[in-house]
N, C-alpha and C positions, 0 to 999 in steps of 0.2 A: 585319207580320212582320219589316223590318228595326230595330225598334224591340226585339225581343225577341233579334236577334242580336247586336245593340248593346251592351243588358244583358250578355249571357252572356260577349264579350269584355272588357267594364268588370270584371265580379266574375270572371273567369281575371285578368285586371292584378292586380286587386287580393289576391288568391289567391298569385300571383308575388313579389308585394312582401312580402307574409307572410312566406311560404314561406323567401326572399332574409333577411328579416330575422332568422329564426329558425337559420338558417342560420349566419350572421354570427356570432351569439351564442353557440352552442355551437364554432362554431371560436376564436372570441376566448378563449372558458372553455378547451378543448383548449391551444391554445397558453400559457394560463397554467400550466395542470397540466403543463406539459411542462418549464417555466420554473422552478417548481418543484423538480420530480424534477433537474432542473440541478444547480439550487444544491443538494437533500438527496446525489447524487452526489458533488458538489466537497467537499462536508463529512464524506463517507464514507471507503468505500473507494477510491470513486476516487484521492483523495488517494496514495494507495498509487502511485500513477500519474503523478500532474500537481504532487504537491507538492515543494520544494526546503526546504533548512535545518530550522528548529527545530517548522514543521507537518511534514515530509517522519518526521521522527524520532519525532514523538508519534502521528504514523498508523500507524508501523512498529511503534512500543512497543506502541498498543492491538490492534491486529490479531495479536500475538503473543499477548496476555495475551487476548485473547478464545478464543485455539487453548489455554490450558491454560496458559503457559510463566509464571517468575516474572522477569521481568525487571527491568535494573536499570539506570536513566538514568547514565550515567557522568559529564554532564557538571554532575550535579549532585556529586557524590563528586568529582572532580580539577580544583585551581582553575584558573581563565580561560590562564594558561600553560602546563600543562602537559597540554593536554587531547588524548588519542589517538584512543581507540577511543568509537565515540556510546552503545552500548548493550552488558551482559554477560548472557546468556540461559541459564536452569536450564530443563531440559526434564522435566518430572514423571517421566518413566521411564528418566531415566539419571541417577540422584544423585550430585551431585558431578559430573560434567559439566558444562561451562560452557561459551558459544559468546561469541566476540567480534564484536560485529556496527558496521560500520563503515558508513555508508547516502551515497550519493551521488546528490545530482537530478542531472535533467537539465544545467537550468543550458545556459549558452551555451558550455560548452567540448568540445572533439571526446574522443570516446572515449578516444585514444592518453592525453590531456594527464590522463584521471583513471586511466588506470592507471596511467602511470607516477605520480600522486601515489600512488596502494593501493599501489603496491609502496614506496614509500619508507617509511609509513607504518608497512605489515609490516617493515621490516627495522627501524626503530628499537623495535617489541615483544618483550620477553624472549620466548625460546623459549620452545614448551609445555613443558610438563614429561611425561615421557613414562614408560606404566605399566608395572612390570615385576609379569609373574604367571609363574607355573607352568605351561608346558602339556606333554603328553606324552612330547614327544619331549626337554624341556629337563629331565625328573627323570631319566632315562637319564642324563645328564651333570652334574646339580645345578647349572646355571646358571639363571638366569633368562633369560627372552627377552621383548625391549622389545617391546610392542605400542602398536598405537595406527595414525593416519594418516601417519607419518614413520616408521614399522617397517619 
């Protein structure tokens, strides 16, 4: 009799150590697929996120031009000197609209120290140009009145 309880301890061990090892192997597999999905993330959208300088800029271009938009690398257009704004954005349903898109990472520097560079930035940009139309109350007088976000 303690010869058959012997066995059945020996093949549970052995059962265990399977078990353990089968175990192992799909958590090993897991943690690669995770490892993965990482890096397919850092190459993504994440980027949108974690990137700084000229990836930060070509994550922002493609993620726009995936939404629709025709955009346009600026610092390929204005040479190594004179370069301002990083990207100029046509949005399909407002023709002739244009956005100036200036992209700042992270980076090691504190908040304060990138706005005050965007605002220096903006102040060295020619002003928009600003739309004058017709509206109701401006054909009572035959003026035009400026519209726009500075109206």
């Amino acid at each position: 009799m303690g010869t058959r309880k012997r066995d059945a301890v020996v093949e549970l061990e052995n059962e265990h150590e399977r078990l353990l090892s089968d175990l192992d192997r799909r958590l090993i597999a897991g943690r690669g697929d995770v490892e993965l999905a990482d890096t397919d993330a850092a190459d993504g959208a994440a980027r949108l996120l974690t990137a700084d300088g000229d990836d930060l800029a070509l994550a922002v271009q493609m993620a726009l031009e995936v939404l629709g938009f025709v955009v346009v690398d600026m610092d390929q257009v204005h040479p190594e000197g004179d370069r301002r704004e990083d990207l100029r954005v046509q949005g399909p349903d407002r023709p002739g609209g244009e956005a100036i898109v200036e992209m700042k990472g992270s980076g090691n520097r504190s908040p304060r120290t990138k706005l005050t560079e965007l605002n220096r930035l903006l102040t060295e940009m020619p002003a928009p140009r600003r739309a004058m139309t017709r509206t109701p109350t401006s054909d009572l007088t035959g003026r035009a009145t400026p519209t726009g976000p500075d109206a």
